[in-house]
C-alpha positions in Angstrom: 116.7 160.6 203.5 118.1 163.5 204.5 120.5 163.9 201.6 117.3 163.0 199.6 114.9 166.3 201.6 118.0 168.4 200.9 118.6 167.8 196.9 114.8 168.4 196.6 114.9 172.1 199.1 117.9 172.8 196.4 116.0 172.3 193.7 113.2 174.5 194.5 116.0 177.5 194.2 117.8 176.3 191.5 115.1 175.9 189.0 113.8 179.1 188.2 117.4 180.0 187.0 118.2 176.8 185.5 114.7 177.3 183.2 115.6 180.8 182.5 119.0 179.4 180.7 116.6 178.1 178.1 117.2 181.7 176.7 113.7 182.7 175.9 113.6 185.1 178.3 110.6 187.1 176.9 108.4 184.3 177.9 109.2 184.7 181.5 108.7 188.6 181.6 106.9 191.0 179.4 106.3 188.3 176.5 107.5 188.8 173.0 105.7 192.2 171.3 103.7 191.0 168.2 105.2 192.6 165.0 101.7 193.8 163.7 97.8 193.8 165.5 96.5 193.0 162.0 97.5 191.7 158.9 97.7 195.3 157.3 100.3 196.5 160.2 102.2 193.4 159.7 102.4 193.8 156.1 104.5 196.9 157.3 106.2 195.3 160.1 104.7 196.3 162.9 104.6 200.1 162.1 102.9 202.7 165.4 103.2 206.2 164.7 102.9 206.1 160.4 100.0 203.9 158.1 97.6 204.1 155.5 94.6 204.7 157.4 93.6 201.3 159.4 90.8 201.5 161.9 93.3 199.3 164.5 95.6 202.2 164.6 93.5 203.4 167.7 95.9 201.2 169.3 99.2 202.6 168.0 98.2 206.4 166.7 94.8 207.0 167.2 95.1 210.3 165.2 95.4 208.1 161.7 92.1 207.1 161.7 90.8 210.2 161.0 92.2 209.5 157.0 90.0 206.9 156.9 86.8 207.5 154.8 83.5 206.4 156.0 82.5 203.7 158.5 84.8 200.7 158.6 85.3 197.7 160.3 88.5 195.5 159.5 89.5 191.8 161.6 92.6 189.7 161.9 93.5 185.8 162.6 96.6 183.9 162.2 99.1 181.3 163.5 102.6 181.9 164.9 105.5 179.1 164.4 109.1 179.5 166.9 111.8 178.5 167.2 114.8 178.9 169.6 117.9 177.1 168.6 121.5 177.2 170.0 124.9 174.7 170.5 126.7 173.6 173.8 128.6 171.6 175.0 126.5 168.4 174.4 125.3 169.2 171.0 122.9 171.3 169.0 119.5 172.1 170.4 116.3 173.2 168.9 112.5 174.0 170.2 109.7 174.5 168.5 106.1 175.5 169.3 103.1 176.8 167.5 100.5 179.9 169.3 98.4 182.4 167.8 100.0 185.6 166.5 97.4 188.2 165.8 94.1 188.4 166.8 92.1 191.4 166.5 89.1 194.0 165.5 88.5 197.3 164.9 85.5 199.9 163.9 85.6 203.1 162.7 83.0 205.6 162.1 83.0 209.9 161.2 81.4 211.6 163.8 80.7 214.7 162.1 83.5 216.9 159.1 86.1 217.2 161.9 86.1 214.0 164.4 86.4 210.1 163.9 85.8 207.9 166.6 87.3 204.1 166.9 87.2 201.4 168.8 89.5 198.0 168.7 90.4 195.1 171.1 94.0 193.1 170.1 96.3 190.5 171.0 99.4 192.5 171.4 102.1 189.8 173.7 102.8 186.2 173.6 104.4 184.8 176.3 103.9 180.8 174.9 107.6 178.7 175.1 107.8 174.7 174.8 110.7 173.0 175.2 112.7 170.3 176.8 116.1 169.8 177.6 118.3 166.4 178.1 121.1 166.0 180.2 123.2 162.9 179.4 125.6 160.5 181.8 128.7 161.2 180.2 129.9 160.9 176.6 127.7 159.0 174.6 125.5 158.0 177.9 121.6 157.6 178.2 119.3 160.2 179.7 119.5 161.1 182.9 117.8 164.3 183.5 116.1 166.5 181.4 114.6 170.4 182.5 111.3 171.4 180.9 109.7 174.4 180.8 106.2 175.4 178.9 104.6 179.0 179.2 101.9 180.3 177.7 99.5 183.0 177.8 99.7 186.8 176.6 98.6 190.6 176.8 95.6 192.2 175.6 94.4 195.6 174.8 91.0 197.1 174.2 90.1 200.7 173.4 88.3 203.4 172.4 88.9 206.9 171.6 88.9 209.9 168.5 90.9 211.8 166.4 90.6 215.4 165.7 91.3 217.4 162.4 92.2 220.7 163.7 93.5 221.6 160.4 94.1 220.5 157.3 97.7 219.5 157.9 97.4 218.0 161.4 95.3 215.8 162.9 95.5 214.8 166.8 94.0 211.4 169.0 93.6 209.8 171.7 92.7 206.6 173.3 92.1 204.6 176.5 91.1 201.4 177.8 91.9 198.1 179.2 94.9 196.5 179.0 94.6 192.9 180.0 95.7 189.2 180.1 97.2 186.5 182.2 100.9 184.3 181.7 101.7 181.4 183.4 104.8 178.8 183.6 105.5 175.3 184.5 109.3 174.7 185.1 109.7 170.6 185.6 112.6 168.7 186.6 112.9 165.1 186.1 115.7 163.1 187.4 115.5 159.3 185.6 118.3 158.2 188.9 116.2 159.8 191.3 112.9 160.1 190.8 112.5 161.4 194.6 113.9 164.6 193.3 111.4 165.5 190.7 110.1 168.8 191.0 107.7 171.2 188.9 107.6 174.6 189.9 104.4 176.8 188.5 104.6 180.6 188.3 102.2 183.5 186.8 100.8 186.6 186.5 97.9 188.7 185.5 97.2 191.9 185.0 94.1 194.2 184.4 95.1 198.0 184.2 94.1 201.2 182.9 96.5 202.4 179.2 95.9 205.1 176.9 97.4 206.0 173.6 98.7 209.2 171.7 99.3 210.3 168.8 99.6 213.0 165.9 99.7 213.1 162.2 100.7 215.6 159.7 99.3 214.9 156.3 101.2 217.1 153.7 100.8 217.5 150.0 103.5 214.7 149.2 104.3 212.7 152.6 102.8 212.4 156.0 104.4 212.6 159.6 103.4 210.5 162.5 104.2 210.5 165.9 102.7 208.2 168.5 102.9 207.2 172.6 101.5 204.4 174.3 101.2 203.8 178.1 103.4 201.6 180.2 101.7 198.8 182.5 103.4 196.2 185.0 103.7 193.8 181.7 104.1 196.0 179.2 106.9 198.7 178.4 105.6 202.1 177.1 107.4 203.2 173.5 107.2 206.6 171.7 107.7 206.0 167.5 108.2 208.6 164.8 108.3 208.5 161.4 107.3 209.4 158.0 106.0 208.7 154.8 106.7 209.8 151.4 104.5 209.3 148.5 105.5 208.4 145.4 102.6 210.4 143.1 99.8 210.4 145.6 99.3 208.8 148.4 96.6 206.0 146.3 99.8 205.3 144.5 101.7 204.3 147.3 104.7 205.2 149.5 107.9 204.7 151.1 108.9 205.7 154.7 110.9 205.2 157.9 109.8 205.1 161.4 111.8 204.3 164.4 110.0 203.2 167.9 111.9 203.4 171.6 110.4 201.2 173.7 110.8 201.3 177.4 112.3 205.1 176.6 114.2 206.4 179.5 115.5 203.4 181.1 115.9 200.1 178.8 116.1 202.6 175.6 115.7 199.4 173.2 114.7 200.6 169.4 113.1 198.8 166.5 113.9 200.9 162.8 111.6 199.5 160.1 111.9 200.5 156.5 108.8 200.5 155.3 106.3 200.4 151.8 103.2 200.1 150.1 102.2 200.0 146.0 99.1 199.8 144.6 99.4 197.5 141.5 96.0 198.4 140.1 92.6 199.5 142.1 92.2 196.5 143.5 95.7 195.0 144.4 97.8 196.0 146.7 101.7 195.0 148.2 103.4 195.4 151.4 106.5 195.3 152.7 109.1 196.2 155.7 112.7 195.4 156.7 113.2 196.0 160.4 116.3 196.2 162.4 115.8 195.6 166.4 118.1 196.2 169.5 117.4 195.4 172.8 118.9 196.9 175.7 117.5 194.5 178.7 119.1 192.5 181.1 120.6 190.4 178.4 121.0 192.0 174.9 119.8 191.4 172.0 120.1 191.9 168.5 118.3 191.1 165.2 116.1 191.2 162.1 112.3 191.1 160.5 110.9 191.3 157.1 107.5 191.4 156.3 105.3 190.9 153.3 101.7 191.6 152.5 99.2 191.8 150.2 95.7 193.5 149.9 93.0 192.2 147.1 89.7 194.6 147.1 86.5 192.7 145.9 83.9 195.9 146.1 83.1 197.0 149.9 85.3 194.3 151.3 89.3 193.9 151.0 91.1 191.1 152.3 94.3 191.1 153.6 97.4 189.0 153.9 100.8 189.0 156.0 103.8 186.4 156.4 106.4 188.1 159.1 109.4 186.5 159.9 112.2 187.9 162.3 115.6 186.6 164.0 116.6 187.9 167.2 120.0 186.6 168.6 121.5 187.2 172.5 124.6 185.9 174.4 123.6 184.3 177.4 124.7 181.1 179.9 122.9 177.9 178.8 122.9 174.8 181.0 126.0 173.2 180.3 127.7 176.2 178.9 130.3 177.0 181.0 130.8 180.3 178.2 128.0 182.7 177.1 126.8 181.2 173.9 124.6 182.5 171.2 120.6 181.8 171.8 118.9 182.7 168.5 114.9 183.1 168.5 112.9 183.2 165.2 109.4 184.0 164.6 107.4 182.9 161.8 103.7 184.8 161.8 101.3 184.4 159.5 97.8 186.8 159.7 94.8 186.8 157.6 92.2 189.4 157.9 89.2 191.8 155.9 88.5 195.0 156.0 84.7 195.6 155.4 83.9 199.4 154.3 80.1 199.7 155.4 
């Protein structure tokens, strides 16, 4: 009995660190940053400080939506499919799970010649994971264990705010609102010898706090400039991004451009380059596209990969929009039996689907 009470106090310690050598680390801290609010940002791979004029960039550079014409109103929906794969010890492993990628809407309207003013709410984290692990008696032995862990849950943004023409080759914005959403976690293990040792373990946060967003844009004759800041909260790292955009003709034509975004600047330093481009076929077709390069400097780096593809069809007022964003991310890390760091590889498969409405 005592042996029994003692196994099962062990546990409750051990846990946490044993789940966390599932690898997927995001989903038991800030979540995983979604490459793209809306299906025209993931078109470009996730792209802050540089666009096309999108009413959602009051959450990335509110000063772009100033190049917007008119009123607007644009919307997002889509599916995400992951998968975090790596080899031990006792074989190859692979888990798989299916949440929501982008979620989102936006409005834009001209104030007067000078000032636009936007509003958008977005999905901007997931912190979802699903997978179980088996530990086996021996070589070629039945189950007798297995570690579980399922997360879920995300971030949130709303805000509001302007952008400012103060000339005709800069414009400035701001925004500010409510950053918002709850994660939770249930870490289970089973013991098929033991059952007396079973334990599930159930952790969480939430978080409800004040962010704002900056940002400045430089439209010249033959390329634009963008530079853009966004607020750090307890769940979410703040990033500066620059970048720019050349046009090849004018900018209805289309254009090519860099950016590069620090996230967590000053401390973690992790940066995300993207590649980016858009051509307009005809009036009424357009294509998308990024390659992005990532490095993350946390606790345990990481290293990888995105491309994106999109497409935009315009039938009169209303265009609608379409994204596919994959992206491999790869880290060295201990992983249950591993008694050697081994590689843990992450990849994301997004879709989004969305409209933009020109009122």
């Amino acid at each position: 009995m005592k042996i029994t009470l003692f196994s099962a106090l062990l546990l409750l310690f051990l846990i946490p660190g044993i789940i966390s050598a599932f690898g997927y680390a995001d989903a038991n801290r800030n979540g995983t940053s979604i490459p793209g609010y809306n299906a025209v940002s993931m078109g470009l791979g996730g792209v802050r400080a540089i666009g096309f004029g999108d009413a959602l960039s009051i959450l990335t550079n509110p000063a772009d939506i100033y190049r917007i014409p008119g009123t607007t109103f644009n919307m997002s929906i889509g599916p995400a499919v992951i998968t975090e794969t790596f080899e031990d010890s006792t074989g190859y492993h692979d888990f798989n799970w299916i949440d929501l990628s982008s979620l989102s809407a936006a409005l834009k309207f001209q104030l007067n010649r000078d000032i636009a003013l936007g509003a958008g709410v977005a999905r901007i984290s997931d912190c979802s994971f699903d997978g179980i692990y088996y530990v086996r008696g021996g070589l070629g032995g039945g189950i007798i264990k297995s570690i579980e862990l399922e997360s879920r849950g995300g971030l949130y943004e709303s805000a509001a705010g302007f952008s400012w023409n103060l000339k005709d080759w800069i414009n400035v914005g701001l925004s500010a609102g409510l950053r918002f959403g709850e994660a939770s976690s249930d870490s289970v293990y089973r013991d098929r010898v033991y059952p007396e040792n079973d334990t599930t373990i159930t952790t969480g946060w939430d978080e409800n706090e004040f962010a704002w967003h900056a940002g400045i844009t430089l439209p010249l004759s033959m390329s634009s400039i963008g530079i853009s800041w966004a607020s750090e909260t307890d769940h979410y790292d703040s990033r500066v991004a620059a970048g720019v955009l050349l046009y090849t003709g004018d900018s209805n034509q289309g254009a090519i451009g860099i950016e590069a975004e620090f996230i967590d600047p000053g401390d973690a330093n992790s940066l995300e380059a993207r590649v980016v481009g858009q051509f307009n076929t005809s009036r009424s077709l357009t294509f998308r596209g990024a390659l992005s390069f990532i490095d993350r400097n946390e606790e345990i780096e990481s290293q990888g990969i995105g491309i994106s593809v999109g497409t935009g069809l315009a039938l009169g007022r209303i265009t609608l929009n379409g994204a596919f964003a994959w992206s491999s991310i790869t880290r060295e890390s201990y992983a249950f039996s591993a008694q050697d760091q081994i590689d843990i590889k992450v990849s994301q498969n997004l879709l989004s689907f969305g409209l933009n409405w020109n009122l």
